[in-house]
Each structure stands twice: as structure tokens, then as C-alpha cells.
N, C-alpha and C positions, 0 to 999 in steps of 0.2 A: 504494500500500500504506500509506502514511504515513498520507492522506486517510482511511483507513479503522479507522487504530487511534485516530485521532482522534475519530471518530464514533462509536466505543464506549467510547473513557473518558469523552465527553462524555454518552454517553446513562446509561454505567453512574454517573456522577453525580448526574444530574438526574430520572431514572426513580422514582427512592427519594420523591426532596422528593415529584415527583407526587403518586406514590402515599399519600403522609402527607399532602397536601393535601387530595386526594379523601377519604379518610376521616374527618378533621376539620368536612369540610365539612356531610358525611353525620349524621356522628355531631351538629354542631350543631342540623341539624338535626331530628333526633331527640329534644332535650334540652328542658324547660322553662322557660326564664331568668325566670319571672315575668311578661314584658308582649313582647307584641310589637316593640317597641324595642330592647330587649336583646336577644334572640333576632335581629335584623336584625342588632345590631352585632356581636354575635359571630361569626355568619355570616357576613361581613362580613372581619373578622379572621381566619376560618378561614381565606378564599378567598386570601388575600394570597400569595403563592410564595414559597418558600423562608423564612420567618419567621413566618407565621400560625398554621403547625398549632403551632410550638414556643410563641407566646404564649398559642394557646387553650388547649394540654394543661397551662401549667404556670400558668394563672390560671383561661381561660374553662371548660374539663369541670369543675371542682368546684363551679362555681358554679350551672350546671343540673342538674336533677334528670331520672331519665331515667322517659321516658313508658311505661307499659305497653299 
């Protein structure tokens, strides 16, 4: 039983970063940073777990423009 509350405070932790990850990811790459370079690197940064999506939302989204 123990094993098992374990597995769900552990997932209910790490499920969130996920999910912020994957859409960081997504959203990068949906963005235009100017050159292909940039757009790697921030993709790049997105992908990173648990710390990427919080550097890309509070540097990298402002800095690209989003594609129509």
C-alpha cells in the first residue's frame, strides 16, 4: 500500500513538469525565432525536464513570433 501512495505522489509531481514540457516544446515549435538556429536552440531548451519550459516561457515565447 505504501508502494503505491508513493507512485502517485510521485506521478502526481512529475505529470504536470510533463505536460509543461510537451507544450513548450510544441509551442517552440510553432514560433519564428528569426533563423533556424535559434528556433533549434530554443527547442532545444524547451525539451530540457523540469526547467526548460520555465526558461523558455519567461525568456524564449517572447522572443518568437507566432506563425499563422
Amino acid at each position: 500500500m505504501e508502494e503505491l501512495q508513493t507512485t502517485l505522489v510521485f506521478l502526481a509531481l512529475c505529470v504536470p513538469f510533463l505536460v509543461a514540457t510537451v507544450w513548450a516544446v510544441v509551442d517552440a515549435s510553432q514560433r519564428d525565432f528569426g533563423s533556424a538556429g535559434r528556433k533549434a536552440t530554443w527547442w532545444i531548451i524547451a525539451s530540457v525536464p523540469f526547467v526548460g519550459f520555465i526558461v523558455y516561457v519567461a525568456f524564449g515565447m517572447r522572443r518568437g513570433r507566432k506563425l499563422q
